[in-house]
C-alpha positions in Angstrom: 104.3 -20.5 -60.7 103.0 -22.5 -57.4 104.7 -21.5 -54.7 104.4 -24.2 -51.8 105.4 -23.0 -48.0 106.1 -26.4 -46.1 107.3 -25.2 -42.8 108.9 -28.0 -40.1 108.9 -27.8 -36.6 112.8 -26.6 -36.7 111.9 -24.1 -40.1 109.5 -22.7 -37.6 111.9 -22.6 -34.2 114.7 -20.6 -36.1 112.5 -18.2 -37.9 110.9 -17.5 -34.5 114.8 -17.3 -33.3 115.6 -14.6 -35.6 112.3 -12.9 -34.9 113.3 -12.8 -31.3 116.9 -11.6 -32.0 115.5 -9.0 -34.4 112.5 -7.4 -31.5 115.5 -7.6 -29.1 118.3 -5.3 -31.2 115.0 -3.0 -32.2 114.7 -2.5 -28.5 118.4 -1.4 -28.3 119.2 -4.4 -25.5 122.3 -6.6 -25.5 121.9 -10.1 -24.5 123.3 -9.2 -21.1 120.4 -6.7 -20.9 117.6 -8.6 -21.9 118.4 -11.9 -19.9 118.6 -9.7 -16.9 115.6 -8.0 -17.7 113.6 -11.3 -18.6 114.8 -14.1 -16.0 116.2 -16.2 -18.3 120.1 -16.7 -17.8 122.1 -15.5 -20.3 123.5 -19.3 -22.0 120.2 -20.1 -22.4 119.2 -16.7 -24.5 122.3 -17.5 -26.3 121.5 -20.6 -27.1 117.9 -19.6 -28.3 119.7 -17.3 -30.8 122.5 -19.9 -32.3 120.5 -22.8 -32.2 116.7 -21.7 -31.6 116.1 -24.3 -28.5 114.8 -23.1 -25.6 112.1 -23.8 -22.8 108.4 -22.5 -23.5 108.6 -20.7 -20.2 111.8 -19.1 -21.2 110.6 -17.9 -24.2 107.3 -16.4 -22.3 109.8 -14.8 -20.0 111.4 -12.9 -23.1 107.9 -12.5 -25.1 106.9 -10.5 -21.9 110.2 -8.3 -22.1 109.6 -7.9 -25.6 105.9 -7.0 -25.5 104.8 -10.1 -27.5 103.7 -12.1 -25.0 99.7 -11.7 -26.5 100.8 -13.4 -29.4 100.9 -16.5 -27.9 97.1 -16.6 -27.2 96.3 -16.9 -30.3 98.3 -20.0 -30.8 95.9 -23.0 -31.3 92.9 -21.2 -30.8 89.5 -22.4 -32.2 88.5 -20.6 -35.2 85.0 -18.9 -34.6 82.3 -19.2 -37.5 81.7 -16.9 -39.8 78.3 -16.0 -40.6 77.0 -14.5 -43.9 73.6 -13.3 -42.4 71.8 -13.0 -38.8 69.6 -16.1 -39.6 72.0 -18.5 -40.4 73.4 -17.0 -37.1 70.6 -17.7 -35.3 70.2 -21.4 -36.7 73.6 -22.4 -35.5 73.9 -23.9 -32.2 76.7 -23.5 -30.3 78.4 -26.6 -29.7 80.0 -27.8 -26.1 83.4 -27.7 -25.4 84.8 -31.1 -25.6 86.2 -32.3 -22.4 88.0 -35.5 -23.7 88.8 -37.2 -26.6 88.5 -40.2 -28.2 90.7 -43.0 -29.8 90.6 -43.9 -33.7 
């Protein structure tokens, strides 16, 4: 059977959430502990847990805490080519980064 994954934007927030809340209790720190640790006050790590909404900076604060912080460079990245031999390698030509975009 076809299993389809459609993830929304809020699907995504509370997974991350629980994720979060998981690293944290793996670490053996309370709420208390890793809100003092982080920066980020204490209602808003609450409020991260119950109702996954939080600040991007916030959540870098706690990635850092939680040693995750280098996941988030990979977010959004370009995917580099993949090459199946040195000459199509060398045939390719690498293409400027864009600086703008443009309406359709």
């Amino acid at each position: 059977m076809l299993s389809i994954n459609i993830n929304t934007p809020q699907s995504v927030m509370q997974h991350l959430a629980e994720n979060f809340k998981q690293k944290r209790l793996a670490l053996n720190l309370t709420q208390e502990g890793l809100a003092s640790k982080s920066g980020v006050s204490l209602g808003s790590l609450k409020r991260f847990e119950n109702s996954s909404q939080i600040s991007l900076e916030s959540l870098l604060k706690l990635s850092v805490v939680l040693g995750c912080l280098d996941d988030f460079m990979n977010i959004a990245k370009t995917k580099e080519n993949s090459f199946s031999s040195l000459d199509e390698l060398l045939q390719t030509k690498k293409k400027p980064l864009k600086k703008r975009g443009k309406l359709k």
